[in-house]
DRENLUM-551737 format. One line per field, with one value per residue (C-alpha): residue number from 0; residue in one letter; y negated, z negated, x negated. Coordinates in nm, 4 decimals, m for minus. Example, Ala and Ser with C-alpha at 12.3 -4.5 7.8 and 13.67 -1.06 7.14 Angstrom:
BEGIN
seq <- c(0|1) .
type <- c(A|S) .
py <- c(0.4500|0.1060) .
pz <- c(m0.7800|m0.7140) .
px <- c(m1.2300|m1.3670) .
REM end
This chain:
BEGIN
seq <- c(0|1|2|3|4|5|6|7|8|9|10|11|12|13|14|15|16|17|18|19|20|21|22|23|24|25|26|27|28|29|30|31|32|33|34|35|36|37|38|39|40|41|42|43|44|45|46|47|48|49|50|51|52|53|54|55|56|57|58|59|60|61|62|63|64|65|66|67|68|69|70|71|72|73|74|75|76|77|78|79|80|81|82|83|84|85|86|87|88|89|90|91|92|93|94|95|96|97|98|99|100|101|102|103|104|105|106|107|108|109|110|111|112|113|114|115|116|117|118|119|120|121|122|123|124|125|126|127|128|129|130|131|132|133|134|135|136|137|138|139|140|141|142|143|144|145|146|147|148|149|150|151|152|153|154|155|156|157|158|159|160|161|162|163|164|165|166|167|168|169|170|171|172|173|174|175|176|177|178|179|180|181|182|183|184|185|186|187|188|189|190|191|192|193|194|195|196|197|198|199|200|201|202|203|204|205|206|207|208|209|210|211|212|213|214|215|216|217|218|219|220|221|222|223|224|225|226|227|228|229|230|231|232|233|234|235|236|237|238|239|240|241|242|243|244|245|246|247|248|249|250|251|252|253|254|255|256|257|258|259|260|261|262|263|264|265|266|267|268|269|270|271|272|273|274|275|276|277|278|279|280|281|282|283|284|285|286|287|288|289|290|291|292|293|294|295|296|297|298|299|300|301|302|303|304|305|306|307|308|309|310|311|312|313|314|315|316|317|318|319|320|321|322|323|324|325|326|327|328|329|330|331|332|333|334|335|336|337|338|339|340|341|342|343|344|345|346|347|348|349|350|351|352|353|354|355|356|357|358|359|360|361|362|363|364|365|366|367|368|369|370|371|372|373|374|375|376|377|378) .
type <- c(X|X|X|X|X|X|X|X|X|X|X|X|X|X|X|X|X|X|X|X|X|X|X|X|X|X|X|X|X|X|X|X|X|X|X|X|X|X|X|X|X|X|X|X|X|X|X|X|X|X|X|X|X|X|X|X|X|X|X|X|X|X|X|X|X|X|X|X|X|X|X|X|X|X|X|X|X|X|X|X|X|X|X|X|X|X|X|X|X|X|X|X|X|X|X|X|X|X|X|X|X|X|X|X|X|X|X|X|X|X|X|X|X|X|X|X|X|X|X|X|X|X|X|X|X|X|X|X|X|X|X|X|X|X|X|X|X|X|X|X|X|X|X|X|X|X|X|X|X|X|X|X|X|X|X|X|X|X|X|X|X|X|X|X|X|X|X|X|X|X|X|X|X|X|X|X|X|X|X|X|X|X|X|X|X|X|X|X|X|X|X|X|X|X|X|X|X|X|X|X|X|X|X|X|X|X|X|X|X|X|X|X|X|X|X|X|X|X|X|X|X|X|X|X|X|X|X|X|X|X|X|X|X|X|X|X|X|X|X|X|X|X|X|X|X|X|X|X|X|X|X|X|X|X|X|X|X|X|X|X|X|X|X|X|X|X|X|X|X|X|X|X|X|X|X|X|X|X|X|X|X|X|X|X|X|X|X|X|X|X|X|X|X|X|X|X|X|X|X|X|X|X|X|X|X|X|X|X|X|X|X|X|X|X|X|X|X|X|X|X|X|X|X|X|X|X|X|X|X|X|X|X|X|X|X|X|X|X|X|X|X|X|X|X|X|X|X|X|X|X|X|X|X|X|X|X|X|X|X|X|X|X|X|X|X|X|X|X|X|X|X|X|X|X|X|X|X|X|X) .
py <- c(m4.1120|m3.8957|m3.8632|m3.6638|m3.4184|m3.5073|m3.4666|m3.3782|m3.5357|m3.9118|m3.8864|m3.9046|m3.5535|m3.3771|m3.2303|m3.2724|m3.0777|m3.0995|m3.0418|m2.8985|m3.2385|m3.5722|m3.7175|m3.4984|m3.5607|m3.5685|m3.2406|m3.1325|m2.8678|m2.6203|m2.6834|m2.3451|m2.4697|m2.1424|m2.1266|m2.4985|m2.3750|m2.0568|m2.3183|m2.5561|m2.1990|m2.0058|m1.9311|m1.9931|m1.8642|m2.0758|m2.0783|m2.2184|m2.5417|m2.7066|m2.9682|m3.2815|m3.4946|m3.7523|m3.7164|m3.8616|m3.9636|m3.6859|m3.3941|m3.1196|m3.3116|m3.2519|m2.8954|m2.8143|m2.9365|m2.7677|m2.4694|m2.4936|m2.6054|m2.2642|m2.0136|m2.0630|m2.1251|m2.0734|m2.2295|m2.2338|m2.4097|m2.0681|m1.9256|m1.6230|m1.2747|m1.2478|m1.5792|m1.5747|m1.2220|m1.4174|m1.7218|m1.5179|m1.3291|m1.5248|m1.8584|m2.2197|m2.1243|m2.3146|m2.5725|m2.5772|m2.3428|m2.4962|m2.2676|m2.4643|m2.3683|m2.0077|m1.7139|m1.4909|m1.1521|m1.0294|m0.8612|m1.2147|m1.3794|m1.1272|m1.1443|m1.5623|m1.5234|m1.9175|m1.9789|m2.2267|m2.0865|m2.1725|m2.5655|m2.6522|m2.5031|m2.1743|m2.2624|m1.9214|m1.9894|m2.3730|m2.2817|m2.0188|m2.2443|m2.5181|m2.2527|m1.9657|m1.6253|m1.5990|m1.5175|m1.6698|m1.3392|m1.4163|m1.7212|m1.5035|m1.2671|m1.5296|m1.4226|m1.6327|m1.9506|m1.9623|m2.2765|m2.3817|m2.7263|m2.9206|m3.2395|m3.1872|m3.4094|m3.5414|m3.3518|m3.2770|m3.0525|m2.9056|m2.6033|m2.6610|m2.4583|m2.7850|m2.9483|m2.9948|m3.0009|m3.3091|m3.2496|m3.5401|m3.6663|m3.7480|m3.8418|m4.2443|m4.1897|m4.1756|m4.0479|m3.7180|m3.3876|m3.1402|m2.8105|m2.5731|m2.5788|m2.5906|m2.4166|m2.4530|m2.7383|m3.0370|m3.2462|m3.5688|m3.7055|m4.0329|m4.3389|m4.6936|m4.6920|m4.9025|m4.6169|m4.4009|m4.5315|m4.6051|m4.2342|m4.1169|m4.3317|m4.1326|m3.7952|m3.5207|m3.7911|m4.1608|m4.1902|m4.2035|m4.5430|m4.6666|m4.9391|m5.2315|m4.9554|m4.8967|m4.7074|m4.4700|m4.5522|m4.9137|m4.8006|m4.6772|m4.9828|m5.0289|m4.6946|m4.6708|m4.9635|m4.9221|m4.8075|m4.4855|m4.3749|m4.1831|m4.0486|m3.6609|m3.6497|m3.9803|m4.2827|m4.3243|m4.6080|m4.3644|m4.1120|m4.2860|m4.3879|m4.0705|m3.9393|m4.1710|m4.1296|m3.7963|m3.8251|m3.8739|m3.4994|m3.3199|m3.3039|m3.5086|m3.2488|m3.0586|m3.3355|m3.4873|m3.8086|m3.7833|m4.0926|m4.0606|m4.3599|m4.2541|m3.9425|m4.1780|m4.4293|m4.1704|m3.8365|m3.6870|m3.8186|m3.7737|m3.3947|m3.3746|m3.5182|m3.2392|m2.9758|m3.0703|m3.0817|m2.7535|m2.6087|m2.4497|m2.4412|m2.7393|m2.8446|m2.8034|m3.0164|m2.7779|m2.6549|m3.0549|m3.0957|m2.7662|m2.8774|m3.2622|m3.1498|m2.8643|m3.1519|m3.3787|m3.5065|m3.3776|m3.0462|m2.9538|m3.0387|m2.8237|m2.5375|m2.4976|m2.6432|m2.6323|m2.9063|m3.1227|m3.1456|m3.2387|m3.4879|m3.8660|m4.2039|m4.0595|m4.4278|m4.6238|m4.9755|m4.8744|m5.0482|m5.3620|m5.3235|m5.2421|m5.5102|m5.8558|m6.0709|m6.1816|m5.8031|m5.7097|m5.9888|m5.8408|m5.5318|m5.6772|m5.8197|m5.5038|m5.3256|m5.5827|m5.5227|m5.1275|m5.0586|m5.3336|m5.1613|m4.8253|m4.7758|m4.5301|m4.8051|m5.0270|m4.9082|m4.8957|m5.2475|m5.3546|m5.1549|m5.3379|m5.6644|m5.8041|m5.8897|m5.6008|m5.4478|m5.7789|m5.7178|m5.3651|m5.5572|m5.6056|m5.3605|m5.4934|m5.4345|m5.0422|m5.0395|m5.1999|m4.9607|m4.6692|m4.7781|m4.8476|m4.4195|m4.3456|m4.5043|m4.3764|m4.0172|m4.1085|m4.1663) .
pz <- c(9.4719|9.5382|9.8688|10.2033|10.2511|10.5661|10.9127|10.7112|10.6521|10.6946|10.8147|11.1504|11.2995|11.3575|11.6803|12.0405|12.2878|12.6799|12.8858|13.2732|13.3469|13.1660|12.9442|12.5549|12.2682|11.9608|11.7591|11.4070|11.2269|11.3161|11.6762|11.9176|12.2714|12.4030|12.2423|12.4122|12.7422|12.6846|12.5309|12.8485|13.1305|12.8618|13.0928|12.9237|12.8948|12.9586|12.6080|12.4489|12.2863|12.2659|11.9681|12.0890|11.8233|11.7515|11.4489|11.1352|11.3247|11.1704|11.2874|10.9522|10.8894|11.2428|11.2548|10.9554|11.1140|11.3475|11.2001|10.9362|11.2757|11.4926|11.2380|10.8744|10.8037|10.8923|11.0336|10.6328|10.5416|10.3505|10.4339|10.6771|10.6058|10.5552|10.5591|10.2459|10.4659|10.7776|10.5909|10.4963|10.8327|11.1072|11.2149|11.1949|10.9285|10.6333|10.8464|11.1684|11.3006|11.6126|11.8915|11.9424|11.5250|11.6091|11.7144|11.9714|11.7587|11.4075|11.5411|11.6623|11.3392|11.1016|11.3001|11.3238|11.6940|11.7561|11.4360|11.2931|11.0165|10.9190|10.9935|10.6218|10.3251|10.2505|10.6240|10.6080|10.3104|10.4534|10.7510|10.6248|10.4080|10.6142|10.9208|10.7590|10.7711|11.1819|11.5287|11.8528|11.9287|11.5951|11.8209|12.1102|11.9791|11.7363|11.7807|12.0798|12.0355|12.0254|11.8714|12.0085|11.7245|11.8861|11.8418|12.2107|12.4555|12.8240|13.1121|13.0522|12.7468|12.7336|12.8608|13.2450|13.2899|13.1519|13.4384|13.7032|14.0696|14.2781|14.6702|14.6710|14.9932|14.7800|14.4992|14.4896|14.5590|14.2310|14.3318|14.5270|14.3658|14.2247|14.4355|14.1839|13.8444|13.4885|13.1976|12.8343|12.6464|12.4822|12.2334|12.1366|11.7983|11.7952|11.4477|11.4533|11.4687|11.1497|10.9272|11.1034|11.0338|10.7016|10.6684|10.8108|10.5748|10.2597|10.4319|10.2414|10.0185|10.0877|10.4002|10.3005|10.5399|10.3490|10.4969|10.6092|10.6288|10.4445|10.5344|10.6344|10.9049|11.0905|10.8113|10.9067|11.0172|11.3559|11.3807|11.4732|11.6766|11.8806|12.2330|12.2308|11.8790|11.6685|11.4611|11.5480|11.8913|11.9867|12.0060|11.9278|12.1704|12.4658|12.3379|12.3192|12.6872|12.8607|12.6782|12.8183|13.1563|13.1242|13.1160|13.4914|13.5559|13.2637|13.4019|13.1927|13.0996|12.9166|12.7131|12.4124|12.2038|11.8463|11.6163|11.2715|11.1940|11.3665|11.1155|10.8212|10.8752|11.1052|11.0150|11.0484|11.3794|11.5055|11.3850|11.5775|11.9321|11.8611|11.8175|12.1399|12.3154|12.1952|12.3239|12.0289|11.9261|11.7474|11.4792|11.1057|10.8707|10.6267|10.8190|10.8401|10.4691|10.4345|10.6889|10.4934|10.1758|10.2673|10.4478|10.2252|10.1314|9.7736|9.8102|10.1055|9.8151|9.5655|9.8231|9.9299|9.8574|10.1873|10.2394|9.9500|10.1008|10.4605|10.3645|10.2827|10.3059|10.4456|10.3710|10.6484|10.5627|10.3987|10.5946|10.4615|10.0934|10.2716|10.4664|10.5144|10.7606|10.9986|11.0658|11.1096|11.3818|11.5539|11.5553|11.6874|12.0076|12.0375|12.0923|12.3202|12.5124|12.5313|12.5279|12.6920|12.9827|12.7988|12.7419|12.4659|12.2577|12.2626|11.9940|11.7521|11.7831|11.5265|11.2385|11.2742|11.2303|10.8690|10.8236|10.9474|10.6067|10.6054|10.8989|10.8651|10.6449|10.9295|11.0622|11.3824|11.3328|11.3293|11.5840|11.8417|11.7060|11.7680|12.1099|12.1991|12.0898|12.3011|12.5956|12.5582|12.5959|12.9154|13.1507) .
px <- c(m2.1363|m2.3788|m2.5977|m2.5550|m2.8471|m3.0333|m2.9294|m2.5667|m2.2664|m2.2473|m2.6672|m2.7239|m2.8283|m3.1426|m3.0404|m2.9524|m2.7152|m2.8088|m2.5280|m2.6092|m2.4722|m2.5103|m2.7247|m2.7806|m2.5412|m2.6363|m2.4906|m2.4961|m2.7034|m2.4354|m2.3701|m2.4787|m2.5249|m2.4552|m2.1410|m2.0383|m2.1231|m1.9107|m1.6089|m1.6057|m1.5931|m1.3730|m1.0920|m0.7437|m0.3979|m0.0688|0.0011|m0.3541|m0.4133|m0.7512|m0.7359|m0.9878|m1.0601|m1.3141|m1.5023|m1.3633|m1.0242|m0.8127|m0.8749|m0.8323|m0.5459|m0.3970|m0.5260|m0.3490|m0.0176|m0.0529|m0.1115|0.1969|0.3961|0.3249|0.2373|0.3655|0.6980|1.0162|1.3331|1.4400|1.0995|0.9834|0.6324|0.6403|0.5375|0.1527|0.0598|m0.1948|m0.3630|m0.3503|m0.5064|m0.8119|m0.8480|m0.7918|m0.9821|m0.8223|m0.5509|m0.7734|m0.9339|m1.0519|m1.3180|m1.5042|m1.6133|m1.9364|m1.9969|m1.9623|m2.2071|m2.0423|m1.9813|m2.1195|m2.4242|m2.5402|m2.4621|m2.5895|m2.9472|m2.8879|m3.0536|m3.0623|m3.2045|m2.9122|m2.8873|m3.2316|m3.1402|m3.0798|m3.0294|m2.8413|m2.7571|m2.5227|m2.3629|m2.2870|m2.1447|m1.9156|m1.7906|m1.6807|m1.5772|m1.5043|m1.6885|m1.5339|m1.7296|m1.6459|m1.4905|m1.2803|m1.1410|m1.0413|m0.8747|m0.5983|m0.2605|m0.0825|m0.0485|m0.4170|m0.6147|m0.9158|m0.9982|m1.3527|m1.5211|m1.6138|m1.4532|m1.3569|m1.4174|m1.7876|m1.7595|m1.4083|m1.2795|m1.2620|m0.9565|m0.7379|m0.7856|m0.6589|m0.8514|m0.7647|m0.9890|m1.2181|m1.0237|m0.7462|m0.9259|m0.8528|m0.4635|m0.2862|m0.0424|m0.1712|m0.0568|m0.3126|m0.3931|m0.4095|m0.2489|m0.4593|m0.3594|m0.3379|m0.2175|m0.4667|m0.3841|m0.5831|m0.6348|m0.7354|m0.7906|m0.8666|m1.2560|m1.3104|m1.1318|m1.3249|m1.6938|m1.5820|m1.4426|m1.7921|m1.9931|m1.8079|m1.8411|m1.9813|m2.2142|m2.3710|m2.6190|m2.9785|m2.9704|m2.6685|m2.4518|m2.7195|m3.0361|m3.3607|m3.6935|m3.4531|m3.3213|m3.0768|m2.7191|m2.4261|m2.2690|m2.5673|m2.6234|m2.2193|m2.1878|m2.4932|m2.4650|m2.6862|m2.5305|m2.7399|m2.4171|m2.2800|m2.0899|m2.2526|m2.0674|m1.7068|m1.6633|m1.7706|m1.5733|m1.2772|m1.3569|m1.4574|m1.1342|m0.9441|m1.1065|m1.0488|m0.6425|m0.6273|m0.7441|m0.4547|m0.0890|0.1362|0.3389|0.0519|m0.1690|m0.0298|m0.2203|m0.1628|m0.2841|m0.3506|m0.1767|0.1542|0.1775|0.1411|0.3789|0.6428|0.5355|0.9262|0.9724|0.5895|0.6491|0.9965|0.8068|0.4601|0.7067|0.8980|0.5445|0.4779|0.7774|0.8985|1.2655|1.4257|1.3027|1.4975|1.5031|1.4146|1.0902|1.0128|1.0307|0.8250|0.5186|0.5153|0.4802|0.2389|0.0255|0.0360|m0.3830|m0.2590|m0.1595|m0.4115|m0.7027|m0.5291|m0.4756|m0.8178|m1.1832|m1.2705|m1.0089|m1.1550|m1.4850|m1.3747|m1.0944|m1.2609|m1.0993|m0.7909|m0.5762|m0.4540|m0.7249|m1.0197|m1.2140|m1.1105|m1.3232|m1.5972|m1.8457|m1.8239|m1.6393|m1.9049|m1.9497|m1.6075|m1.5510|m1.8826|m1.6955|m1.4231|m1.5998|m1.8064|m1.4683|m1.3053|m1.6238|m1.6518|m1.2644|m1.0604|m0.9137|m0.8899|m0.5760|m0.5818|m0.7307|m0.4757|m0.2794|m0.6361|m0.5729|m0.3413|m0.4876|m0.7951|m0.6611|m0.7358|m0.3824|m0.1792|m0.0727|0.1205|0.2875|0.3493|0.6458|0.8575|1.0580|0.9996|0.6286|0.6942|0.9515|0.6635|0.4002|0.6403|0.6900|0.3088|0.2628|0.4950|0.4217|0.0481|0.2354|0.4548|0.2188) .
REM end
């Protein structure tokens, strides 16, 4: 397999991103700070989502259901009107196009006034062809339901209008209601951790450091499990935490937690309870059998190269031909440590167990999974 350019792809980045508040995140070549800052005060309308979702955990994939879910087809499972001119127009419909990727309007991205594109090579050409030729202003103006998809998370970096206000005098009582009502909708997308390194280790090439590092730097596996992670987004340990954290401050009624896993093994009925989130109308079985088969890893690589260069590793396991078993049980205790009282860990838990395919046997194996998502969702 060939190797990720550096400070791309599975390499850890070149840059930084410092919030007004908290310590700097590592970002990729692409990320525009000014364009975070306008994300997190971008004030929002009752019918916006903002798709969070740690890197490598799932999130084309998800934005891509999404997408066939609110815009594409119909009750019959046929593709609307315009849906090939809306695919080439408008942002998010053939993968996701970040706000924090985008320059605010075409005069700022034809001059490149930040200098990203200069970052790497054909920098222009790069970015348009994992985002799409779009402006921030591109993002603002998508028909309603409007999609904002982010690797930003928690309550630092996303749009501040999600959440809402408790006064600090009530701020320990649970059970104290909120003063003034959020808006928008947020959906989380969340993977077991070991699929995800192993995902990032595949992404767009090798890593110069390769697994157990070289002159180039400690390998993917410490440079993931090491508390100031090096990797884009920082740590996924934190970021499982602060978005966790973050739940407390997001109305029940308007945050949903999606994990990958849950689509694989129950994508009909996972489909059936996002839909119902979304408020849309019931949900046909023929528009189900559409959105599967249009999601499927197969035909999203045939639809579009953009897809085939995002998706890596997308199996449920792949972390177990990969590594040895000393490691993996240093893992384990490393996310026992970080993430024991977080309770959107929990169900992480059982996919990285080395003998879980085995299990997944049972039907009573599934039937407990299925429970553990849900109860993550009624909080």
């Amino acid at each position: 397999m060939k190797l990720a350019p550096p400070g791309t792809g599975s390499n850890p980045p070149d840059h930084t991103y410092s919030p007004p508040d908290g310590k700097p995140l590592p970002v990729p070549w692409w990320f525009h700070s000014t364009s975070a800052q306008t994300f997190r005060a971008l004030p929002l309308s009752s019918s916006d989502i903002v798709l969070s979702s740690g890197v490598k955990m799932g999130t084309t994939w998800v934005n891509k259901i999404l997408v066939s879910l609110l815009y594409e087809y119909d009750d019959d499972g046929k593709l609307r009107d315009n849906v090939e001119e809306q695919r080439r127009v408008l942002p998010n419909r053939l993968g996701q196009t970040y706000p924090d990727a985008m320059y605010w309007n075409r005069e700022e991205k034809e001059a490149d006034v930040e200098g990203v594109f200069a970052r790497v090579k054909n920098g222009r050409e790069a970015c348009d062809g994992i985002f799409g030729d779009f402006t921030f202003e591109d993002l603002l103006n998508q028909p309603e339901p409007r999609i904002f998809s982010t690797h930003l998370f928690g309550k630092r970096f996303l749009p501040q209008q999600l959440f809402d206000e408790i006064p600090k005098c009530q701020s320990d009582n649970l059970e104290s209601k909120p003063y003034s009502k959020a808006k928008g909708r947020l959906i989380i997308v969340l993977r077991n951790l070991k699929d995800t390194m192993c995902s990032l280790h595949h992404f767009r090439g090798l890593p110069l450091d390769g697994w157990d590092g070289n002159d180039h730097g400690p390998g993917t596996y410490r440079r993931f499990i090491a508390e100031e992670c090096p990797n884009s987004f920082g740590s996924a340990f934190d970021w499982v935490k602060e978005t966790n954290d973050m739940l407390k401050y997001v109305a029940a009624d308007r945050v949903h937690v999606v994990y990958y896993e849950s689509f694989m093994l129950d994508f009909d009925a996972q489909l059936i309870t996002l839909n119902d989130f979304l408020g849309l109308t019931k949900l046909t079985g023929a528009k189900r059998e559409a959105i599967r088969k249009a999601c499927a890893a197969s035909t999203m690589a045939n639809d579009n190269a953009r897809y085939t260069a995002i998706i890596e590793k997308a199996k449920i396991g792949e972390w177990e031909k990969y590594l040895d078993r000393e490691r993996w049980q240093e893992f384990d205790r490393i996310f026992d440590e970080r993430l024991e009282v977080v309770g959107l860990a929990e169900p992480m838990r059982f996919f990285q167990c080395r003998n879980f395919k085995e299990k997944l046997g049972y039907e009573e194996t599934l039937e407990d999974l299925k429970q553990k998502w849900k109860s993550v969702n009624n909080r």
